[in-house]
C-alpha positions as CSV (number, residue, x, y, z in Angstrom):
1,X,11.2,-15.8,10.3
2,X,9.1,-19.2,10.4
3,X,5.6,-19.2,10.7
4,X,4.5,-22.8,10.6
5,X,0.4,-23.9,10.6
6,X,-0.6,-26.6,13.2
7,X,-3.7,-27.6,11.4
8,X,-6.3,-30.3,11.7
9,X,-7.0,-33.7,12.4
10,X,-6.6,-37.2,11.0
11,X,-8.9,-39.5,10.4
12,X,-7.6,-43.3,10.8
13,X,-11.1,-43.7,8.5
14,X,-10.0,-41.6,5.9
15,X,-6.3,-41.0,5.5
16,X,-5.0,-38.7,3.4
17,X,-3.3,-41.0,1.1
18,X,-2.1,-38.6,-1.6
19,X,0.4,-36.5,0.9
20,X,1.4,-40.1,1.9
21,X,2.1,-41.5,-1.3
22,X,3.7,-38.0,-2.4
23,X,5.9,-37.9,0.5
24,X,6.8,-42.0,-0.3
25,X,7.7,-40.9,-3.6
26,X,10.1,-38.2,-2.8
27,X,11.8,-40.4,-0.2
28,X,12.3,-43.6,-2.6
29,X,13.5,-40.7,-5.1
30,X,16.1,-39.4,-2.6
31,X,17.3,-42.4,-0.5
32,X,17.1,-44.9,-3.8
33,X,17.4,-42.8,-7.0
34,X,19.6,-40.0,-6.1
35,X,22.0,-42.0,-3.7
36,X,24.7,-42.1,-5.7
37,X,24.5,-38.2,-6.6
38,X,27.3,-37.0,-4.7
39,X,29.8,-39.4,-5.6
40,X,28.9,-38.9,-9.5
41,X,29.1,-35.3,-8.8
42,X,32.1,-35.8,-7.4
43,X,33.5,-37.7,-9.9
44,X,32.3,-35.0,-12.5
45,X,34.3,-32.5,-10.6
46,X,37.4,-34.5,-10.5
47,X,37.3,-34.8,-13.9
48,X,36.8,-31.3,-14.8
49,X,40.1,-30.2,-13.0
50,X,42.3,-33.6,-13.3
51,X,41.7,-33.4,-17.4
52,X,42.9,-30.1,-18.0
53,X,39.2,-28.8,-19.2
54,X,39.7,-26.4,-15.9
55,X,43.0,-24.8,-17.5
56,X,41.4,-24.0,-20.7
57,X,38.1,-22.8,-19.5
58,X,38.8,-20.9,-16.3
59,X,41.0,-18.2,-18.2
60,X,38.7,-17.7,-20.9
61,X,36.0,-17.0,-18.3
62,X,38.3,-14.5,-16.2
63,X,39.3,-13.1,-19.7
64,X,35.3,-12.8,-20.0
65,X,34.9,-10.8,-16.8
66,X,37.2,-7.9,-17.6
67,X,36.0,-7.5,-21.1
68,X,32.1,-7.1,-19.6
69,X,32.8,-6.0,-16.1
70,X,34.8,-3.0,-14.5
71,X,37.8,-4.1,-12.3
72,X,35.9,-3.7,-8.8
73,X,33.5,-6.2,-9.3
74,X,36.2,-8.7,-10.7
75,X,38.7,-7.8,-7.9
76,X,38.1,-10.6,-5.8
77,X,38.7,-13.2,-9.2
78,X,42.3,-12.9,-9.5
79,X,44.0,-15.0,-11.6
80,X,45.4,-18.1,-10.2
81,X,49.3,-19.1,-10.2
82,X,48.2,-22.8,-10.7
83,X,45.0,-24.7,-11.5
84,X,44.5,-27.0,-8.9
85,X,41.0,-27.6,-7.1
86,X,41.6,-25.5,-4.5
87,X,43.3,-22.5,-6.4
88,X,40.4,-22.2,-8.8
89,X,37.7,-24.2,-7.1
90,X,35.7,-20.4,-6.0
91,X,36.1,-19.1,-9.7
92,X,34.6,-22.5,-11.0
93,X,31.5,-21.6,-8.6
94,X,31.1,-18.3,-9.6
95,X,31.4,-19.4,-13.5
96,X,29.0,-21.8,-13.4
97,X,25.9,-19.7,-11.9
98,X,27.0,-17.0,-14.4
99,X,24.3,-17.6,-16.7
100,X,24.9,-16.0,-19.7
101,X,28.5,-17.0,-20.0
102,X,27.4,-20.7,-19.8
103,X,25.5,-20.0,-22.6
104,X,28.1,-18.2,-24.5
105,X,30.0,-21.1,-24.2
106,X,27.8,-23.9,-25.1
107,X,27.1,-22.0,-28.2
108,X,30.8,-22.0,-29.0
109,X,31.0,-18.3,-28.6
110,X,34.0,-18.2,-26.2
111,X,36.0,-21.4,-27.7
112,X,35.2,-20.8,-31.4
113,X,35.6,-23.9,-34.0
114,X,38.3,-21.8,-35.3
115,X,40.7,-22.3,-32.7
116,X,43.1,-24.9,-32.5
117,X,42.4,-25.9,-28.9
118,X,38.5,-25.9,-29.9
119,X,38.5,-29.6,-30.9
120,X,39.8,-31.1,-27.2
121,X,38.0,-28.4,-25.1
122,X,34.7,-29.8,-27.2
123,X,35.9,-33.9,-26.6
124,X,36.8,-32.7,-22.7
125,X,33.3,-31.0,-22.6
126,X,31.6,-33.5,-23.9
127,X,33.1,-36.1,-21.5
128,X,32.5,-33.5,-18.6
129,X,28.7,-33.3,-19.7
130,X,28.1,-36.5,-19.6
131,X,29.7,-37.4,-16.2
132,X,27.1,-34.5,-14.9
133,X,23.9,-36.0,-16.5
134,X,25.0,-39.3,-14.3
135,X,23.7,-36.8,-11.9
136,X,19.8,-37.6,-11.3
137,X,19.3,-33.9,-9.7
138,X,21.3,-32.1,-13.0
139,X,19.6,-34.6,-15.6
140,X,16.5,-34.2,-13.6
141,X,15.9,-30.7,-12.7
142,X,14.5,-28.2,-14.2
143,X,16.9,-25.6,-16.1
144,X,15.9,-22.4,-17.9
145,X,18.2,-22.4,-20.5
146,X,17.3,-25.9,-21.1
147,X,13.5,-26.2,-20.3
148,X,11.5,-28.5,-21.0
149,X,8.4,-30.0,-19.5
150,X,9.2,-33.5,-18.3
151,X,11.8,-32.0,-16.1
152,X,9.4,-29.0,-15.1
153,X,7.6,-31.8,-13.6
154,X,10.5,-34.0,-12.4
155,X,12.1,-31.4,-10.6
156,X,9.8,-31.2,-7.8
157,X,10.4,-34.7,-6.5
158,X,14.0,-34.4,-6.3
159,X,16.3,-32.8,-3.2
160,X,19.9,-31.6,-2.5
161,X,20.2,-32.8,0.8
162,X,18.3,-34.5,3.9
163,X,17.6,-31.4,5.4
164,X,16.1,-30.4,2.4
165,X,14.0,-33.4,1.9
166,X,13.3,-33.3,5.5
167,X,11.9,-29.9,6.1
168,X,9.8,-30.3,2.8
169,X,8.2,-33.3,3.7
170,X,7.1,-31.6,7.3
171,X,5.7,-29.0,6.1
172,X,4.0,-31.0,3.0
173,X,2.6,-33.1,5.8
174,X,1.4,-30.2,7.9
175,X,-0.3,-28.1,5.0
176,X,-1.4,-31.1,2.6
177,X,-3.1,-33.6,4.9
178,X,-5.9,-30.6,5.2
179,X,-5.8,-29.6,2.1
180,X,-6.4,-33.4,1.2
181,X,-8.9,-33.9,3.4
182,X,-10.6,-31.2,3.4
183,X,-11.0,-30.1,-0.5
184,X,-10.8,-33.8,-1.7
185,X,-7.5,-35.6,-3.6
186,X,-8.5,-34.8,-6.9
187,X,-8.3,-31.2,-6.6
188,X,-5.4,-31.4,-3.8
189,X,-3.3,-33.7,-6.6
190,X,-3.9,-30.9,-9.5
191,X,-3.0,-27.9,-6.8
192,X,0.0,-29.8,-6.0
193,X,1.7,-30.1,-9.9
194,X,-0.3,-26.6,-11.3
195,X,2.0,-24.9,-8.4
196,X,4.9,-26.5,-8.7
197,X,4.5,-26.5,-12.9
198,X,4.1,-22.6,-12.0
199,X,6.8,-22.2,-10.0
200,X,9.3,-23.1,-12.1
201,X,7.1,-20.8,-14.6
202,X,8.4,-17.7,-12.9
203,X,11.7,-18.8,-11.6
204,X,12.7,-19.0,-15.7
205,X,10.9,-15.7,-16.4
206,X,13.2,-14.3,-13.6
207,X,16.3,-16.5,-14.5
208,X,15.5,-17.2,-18.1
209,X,19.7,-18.3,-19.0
210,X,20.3,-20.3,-15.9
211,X,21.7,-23.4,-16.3
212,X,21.7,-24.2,-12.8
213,X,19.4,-27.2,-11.8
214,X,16.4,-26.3,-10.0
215,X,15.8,-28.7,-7.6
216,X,12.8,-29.8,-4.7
217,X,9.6,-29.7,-3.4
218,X,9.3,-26.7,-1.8
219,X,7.7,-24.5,-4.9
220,X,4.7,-27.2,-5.2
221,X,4.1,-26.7,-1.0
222,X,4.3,-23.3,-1.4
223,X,1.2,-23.3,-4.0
224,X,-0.6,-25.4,-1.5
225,X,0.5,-23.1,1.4
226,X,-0.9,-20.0,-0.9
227,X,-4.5,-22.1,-1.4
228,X,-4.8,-23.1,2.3
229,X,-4.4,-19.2,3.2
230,X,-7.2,-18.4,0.7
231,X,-9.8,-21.5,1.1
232,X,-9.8,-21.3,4.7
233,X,-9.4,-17.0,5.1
234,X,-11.7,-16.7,8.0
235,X,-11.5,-19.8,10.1
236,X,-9.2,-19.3,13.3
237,X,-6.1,-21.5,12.9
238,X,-3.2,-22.1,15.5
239,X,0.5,-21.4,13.8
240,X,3.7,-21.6,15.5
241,X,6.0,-18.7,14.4
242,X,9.4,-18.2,15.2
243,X,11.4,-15.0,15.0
244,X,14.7,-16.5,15.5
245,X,15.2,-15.4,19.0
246,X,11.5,-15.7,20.4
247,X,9.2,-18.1,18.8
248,X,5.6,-18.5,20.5
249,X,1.8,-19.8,19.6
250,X,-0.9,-17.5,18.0
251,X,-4.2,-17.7,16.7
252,X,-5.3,-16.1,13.5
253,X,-7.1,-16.1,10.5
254,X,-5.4,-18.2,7.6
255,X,-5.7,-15.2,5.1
256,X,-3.4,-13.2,7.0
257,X,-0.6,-16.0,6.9
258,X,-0.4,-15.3,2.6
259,X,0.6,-11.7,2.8
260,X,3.2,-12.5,5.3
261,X,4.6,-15.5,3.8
262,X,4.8,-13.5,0.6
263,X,6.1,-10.4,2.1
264,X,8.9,-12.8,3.5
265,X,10.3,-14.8,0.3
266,X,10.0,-11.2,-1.1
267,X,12.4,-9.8,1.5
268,X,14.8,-12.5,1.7
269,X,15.2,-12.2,-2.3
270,X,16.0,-8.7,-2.5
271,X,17.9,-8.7,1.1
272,X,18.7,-11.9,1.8
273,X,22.0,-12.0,0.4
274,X,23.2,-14.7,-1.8
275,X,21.8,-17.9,-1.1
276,X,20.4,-21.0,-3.0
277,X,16.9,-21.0,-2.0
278,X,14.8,-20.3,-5.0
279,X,12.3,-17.9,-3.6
280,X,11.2,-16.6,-7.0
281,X,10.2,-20.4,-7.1
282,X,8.2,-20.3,-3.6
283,X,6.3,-16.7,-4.7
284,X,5.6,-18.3,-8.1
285,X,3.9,-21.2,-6.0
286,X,2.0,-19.1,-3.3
287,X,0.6,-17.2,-5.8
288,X,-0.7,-20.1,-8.1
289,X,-1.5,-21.7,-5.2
290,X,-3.9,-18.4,-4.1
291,X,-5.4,-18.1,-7.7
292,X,-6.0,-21.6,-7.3
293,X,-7.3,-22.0,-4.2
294,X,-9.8,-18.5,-5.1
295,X,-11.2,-20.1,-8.0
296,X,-12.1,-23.2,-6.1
297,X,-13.7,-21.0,-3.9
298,X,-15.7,-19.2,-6.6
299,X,-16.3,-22.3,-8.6
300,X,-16.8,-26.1,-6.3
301,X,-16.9,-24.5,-3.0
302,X,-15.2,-27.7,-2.1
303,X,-13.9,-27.0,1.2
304,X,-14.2,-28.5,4.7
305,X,-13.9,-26.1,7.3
306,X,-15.1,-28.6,10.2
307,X,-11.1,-30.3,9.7
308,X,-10.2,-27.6,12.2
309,X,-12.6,-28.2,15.0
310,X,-10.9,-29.6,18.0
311,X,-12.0,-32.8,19.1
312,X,-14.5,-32.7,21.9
313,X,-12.4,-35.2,23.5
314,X,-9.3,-33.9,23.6
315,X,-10.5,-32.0,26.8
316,X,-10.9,-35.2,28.9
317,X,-6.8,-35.2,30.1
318,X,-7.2,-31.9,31.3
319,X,-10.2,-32.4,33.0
320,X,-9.4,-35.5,34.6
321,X,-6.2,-34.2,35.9
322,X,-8.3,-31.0,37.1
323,X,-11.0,-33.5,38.9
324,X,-7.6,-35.9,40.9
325,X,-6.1,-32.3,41.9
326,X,-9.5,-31.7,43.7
327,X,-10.0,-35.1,44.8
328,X,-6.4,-34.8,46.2
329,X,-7.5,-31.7,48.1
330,X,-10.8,-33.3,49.4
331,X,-12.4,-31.4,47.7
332,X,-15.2,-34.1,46.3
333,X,-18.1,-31.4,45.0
334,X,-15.7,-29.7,43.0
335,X,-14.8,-32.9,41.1
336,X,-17.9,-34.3,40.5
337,X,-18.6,-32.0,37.7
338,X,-15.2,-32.3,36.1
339,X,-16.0,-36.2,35.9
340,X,-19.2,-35.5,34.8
341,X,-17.8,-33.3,32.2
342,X,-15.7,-36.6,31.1
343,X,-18.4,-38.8,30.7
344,X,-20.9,-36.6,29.0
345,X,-17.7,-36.8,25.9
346,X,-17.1,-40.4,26.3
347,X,-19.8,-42.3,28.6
348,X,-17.4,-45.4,28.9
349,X,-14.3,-43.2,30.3
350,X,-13.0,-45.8,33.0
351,X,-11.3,-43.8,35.2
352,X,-14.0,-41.4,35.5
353,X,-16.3,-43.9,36.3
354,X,-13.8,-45.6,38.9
355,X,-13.0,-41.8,40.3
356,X,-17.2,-40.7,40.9
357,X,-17.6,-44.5,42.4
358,X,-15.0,-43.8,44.7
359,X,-16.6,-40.4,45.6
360,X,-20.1,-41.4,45.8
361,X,-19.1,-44.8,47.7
362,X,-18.2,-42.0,51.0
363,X,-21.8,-41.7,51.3
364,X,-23.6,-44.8,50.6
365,X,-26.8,-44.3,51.5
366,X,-27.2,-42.1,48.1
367,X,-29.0,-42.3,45.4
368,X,-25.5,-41.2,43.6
369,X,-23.9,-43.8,44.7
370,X,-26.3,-46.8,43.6
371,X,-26.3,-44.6,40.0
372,X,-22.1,-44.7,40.1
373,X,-22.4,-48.1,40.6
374,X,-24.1,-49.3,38.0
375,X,-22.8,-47.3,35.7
376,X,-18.7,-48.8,36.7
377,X,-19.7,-51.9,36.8
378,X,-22.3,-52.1,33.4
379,X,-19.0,-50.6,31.6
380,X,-16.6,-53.2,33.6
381,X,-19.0,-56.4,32.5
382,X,-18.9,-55.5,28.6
383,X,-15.0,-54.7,28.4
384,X,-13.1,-57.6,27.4
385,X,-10.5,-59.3,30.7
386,X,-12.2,-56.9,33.0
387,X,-13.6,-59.7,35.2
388,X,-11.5,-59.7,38.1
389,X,-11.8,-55.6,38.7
390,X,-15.7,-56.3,37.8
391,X,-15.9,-58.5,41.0
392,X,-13.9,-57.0,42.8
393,X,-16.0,-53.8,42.7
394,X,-19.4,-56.0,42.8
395,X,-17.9,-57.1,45.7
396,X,-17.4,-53.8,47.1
397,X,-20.4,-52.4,46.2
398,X,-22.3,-55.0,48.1
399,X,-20.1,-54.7,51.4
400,X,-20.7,-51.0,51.4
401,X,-24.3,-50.7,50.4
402,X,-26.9,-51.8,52.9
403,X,-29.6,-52.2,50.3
404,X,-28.2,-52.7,46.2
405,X,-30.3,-51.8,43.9
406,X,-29.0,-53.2,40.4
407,X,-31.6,-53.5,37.5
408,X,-32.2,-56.8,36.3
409,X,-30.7,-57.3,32.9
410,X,-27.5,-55.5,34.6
411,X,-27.3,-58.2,37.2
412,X,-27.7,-61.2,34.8
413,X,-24.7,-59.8,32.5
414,X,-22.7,-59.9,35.6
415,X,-23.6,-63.4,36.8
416,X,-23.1,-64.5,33.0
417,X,-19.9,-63.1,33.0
418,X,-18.8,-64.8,36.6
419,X,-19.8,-68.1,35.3
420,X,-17.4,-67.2,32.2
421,X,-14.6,-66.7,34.1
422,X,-14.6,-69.3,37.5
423,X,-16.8,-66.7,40.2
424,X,-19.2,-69.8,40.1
425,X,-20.3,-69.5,44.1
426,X,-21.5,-65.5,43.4
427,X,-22.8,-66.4,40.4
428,X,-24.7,-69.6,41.6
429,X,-26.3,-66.7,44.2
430,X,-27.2,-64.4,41.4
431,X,-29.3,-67.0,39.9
432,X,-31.0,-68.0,42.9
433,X,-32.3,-64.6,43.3
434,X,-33.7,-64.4,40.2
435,X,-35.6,-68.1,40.7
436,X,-37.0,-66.1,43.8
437,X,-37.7,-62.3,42.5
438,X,-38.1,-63.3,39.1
439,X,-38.9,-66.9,38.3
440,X,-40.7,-65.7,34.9
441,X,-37.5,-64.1,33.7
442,X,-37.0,-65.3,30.2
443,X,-33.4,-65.5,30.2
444,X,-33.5,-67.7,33.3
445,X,-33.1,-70.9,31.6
446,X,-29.6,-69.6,29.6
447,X,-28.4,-68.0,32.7
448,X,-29.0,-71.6,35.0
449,X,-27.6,-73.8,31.7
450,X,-24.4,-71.7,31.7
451,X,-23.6,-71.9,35.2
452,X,-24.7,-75.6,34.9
453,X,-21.9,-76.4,32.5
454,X,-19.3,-74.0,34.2
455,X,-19.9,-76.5,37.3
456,X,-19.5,-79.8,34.9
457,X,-16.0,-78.0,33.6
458,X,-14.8,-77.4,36.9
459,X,-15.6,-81.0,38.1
460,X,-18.7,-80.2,40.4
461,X,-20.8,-82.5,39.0
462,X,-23.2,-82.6,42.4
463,X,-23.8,-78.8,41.4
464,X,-23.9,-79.1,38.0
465,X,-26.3,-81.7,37.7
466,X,-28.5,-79.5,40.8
467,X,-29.3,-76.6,38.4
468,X,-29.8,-79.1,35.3
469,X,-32.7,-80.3,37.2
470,X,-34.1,-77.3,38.1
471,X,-34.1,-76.1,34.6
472,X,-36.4,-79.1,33.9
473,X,-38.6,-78.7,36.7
474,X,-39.3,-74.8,36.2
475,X,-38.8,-74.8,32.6
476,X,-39.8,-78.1,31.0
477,X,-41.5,-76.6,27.7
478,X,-37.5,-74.5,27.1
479,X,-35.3,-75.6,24.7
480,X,-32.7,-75.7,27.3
481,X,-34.7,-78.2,29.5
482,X,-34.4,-80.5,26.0
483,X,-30.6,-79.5,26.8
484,X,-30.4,-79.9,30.3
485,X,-32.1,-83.5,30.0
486,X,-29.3,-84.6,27.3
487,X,-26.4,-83.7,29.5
488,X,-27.9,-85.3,32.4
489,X,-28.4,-88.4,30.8
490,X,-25.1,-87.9,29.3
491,X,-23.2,-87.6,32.2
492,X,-25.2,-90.5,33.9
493,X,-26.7,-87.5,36.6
């Protein structure tokens, strides 16, 4: 069973750093620091079968099982006819997860200083032990028999595999970027190592002679997986689950995801069969995590619940492609609203601009249209290397409307932006209106300078020097008659 939270959002403003840097950490670990793991692991191995330490401890730990274990659960052990790797290699397994003959025999309870072999099993041993702590996940992990609290800590950063690392990391990424975000990092940081120092808590309580390195992330996630369930209980959250052959998306109340996921590390542990998935680990985790997450609760109420409202605008795709389906089917009055929708969550939405122009342009005589207009093309004359669709639709507007009605300061932006960018001839007409309808316009002056110069850059000195002059004629006491006289004068006008 896999139930997996799709949660939140993430702000480019305020990125959750932490589960970043966490996530960096346990890759550099992995792919830098533990890449030469297997080959000194399997070097350890070689060892421990080429040197002859596999003869003398493999009997002694048969010997072991029929003095401590009746002969059906040692049936399948049988003693080997030769000691090579592959003879002996499933007894060698099974020894070393039996805890409490490790032990016996690091305490020289099964080889005892007494016998004569004692001296070279101890110098192959040692050897043996050493090529193992080469091993950054067995020097590094955390070990029960052999606790202690660097490693308790270390241990959590480290991984047996890439799909180990890599389904960690997912799920760290899914669960902690809320977590981060939305209870703030220093809390998030001390969830993070309280769970995963409690995890490993348990796991020894439960498995107190292991000498098995414990090994990954997943103990710490589960603690923040146990706090998410508890610090958001109530709020509606959208989980993937999977049952293996049907998997589907629900809605539900993050409390009800903590009894589940603990009801299902409990049930693979007692029924799972054997496996090496520590989930006495993960339950030692969700539970920190919960008692965690319940005191923050009672205590900081530090919790943002608003992480999990969906963006307004996050509904404009839909409704776009809702409003074209309706446009395709001619059907104009139902898509109107739809754009309308669009432009009430983002007022600059081009394509729902261009689409209601399009619509309102069928009947120009409108008071919709005029409104569409002006609204496409004030949003076409502030957006950067827009100039060519802004005339073009300027263009259109004018050939379909019989009487235009564009406010002033609307009008000037376009004709400044023309003269920007070569329309000189519909700019130059522009202007002239406004000398006519408004001749007191303050921005007159700026407006007839730039399309002054634009001419003098493109080499039309005739028309250049034609507005310079009427800036000094009908505005002598501007600062851009002192301008206009300079350049005439300057370019001998």
């Amino acid at each position: 069973m896999l139930i997996i939270p799709l949660t939140g959002k993430i702000s480019k403003r305020n990125p959750p750093i932490i589960t970043i840097a966490i996530i960096l950490i346990n890759c550099f670990v992995f792919f830098v620091l533990q890449a030469g793991d297997t080959e000194q692991y399997e070097h350890a191995i070689e060892f421990y079968f080429d040197s002859g330490l596999a003869k003398i401890e493999i009997p002694r730990y048969l010997d072991y099982l029929d003095t401590v274990a009746t002969g059906e659960q040692t049936s399948d052990l049988k003693k080997p006819k030769d000691f090579n790797r592959d003879s002996i290699g499933p007894i060698y397994i099974k020894m070393q997860s039996d805890d409490v003959f490790i032990k016996k025999l690091q305490n020289h309870e099964i080889i005892t200083p007494n016998e004569q072999i004692y001296n070279e099993w101890k110098r192959l041993r040692i050897n043996y032990q050493d090529l193992l702590s080469g091993v950054v996940s067995v020097r590094y992990g955390f070990r029960p028999a052999h606790k202690n609290f660097v490693t308790s800590i270390t241990y959590m950063f480290l991984h047996g595999s890439f799909m180990h690392i890599l389904g960690n990391m997912v799920f760290l990424w899914l669960v902690g970027c809320v977590l981060e975000l939305g209870c703030g990092r220093v809390f998030y940081v001390s969830l993070y190592l309280f769970s995963g120092i409690c995890s490993v808590a348990l796991f020894t309580l439960a498995y107190m002679n292991s000498a098995v390195p414990l090994i990954g992330a997943s103990g710490a996630i589960s603690g923040l997986m146990g706090a998410f369930t508890v610090m958001y209980g109530r709020t509606k959250i959208k989980v993937f689950y999977s049952l293996g052959f049907y998997f589907n998306y629900a809605k539900v109340s993050a409390i009800i995801l903590l009894p589940i996921w603990i009801g299902n590390e409990v049930f693979q542990l007692f029924f799972g069969g054997y496996t090496q998935i520590a989930y006495v680990a993960h339950l030692g985790g969700l539970i920190s995590g919960a008692a965690l997450g319940f005191l923050n609760l009672k205590f900081f109420q530090r919790v943002d619940e608003k992480i999990f409202e969906e963006d307004p605008k996050a509904r404009i795709p839909a409704l776009l492609e809702e409003a074209l389906e309706r446009i395709a089917k001619l059907d104009m009055d139902g898509a109107r609203p739809l754009l309308e929708q669009v432009l009430e969550l983002h007022p600059d939405n081009h394509d729902a601009l261009q689409h209601l122009f399009n619509i309102d342009r069928l009947n120009p005589q409108s008071e919709r249209f005029h409104e569409s207009a002006s609204k496409l093309l004030k949003h076409l004359s502030s957006v950067n290397n827009a100039h060519e669709k802004l005339y073009e639709t300027y263009q259109e507007y004018f050939r379909v409307s019989q009487r235009p009605r564009l406010d002033r300061d609307l009008s000037f932006r376009i004709a400044s932006v023309f003269c920007e960018n070569g329309y000189l001839k519909e700019a130059e007409r522009i202007f002239a209106a406004f000398l006519n309808k408004f001749p007191g316009f303050q921005k007159n002056p700026t407006g007839i300078l730039n399309l002054a110069r634009a001419y003098l850059k493109k080499g039309a000195s005739g028309k250049g020097a034609k507005c310079l002059r009427i800036i000094c004629k009908k505005y002598p006491e501007s600062s851009e008659s002192q301008i206009a006289r300079r350049l005439l004068k300057g370019h001998a006008l």
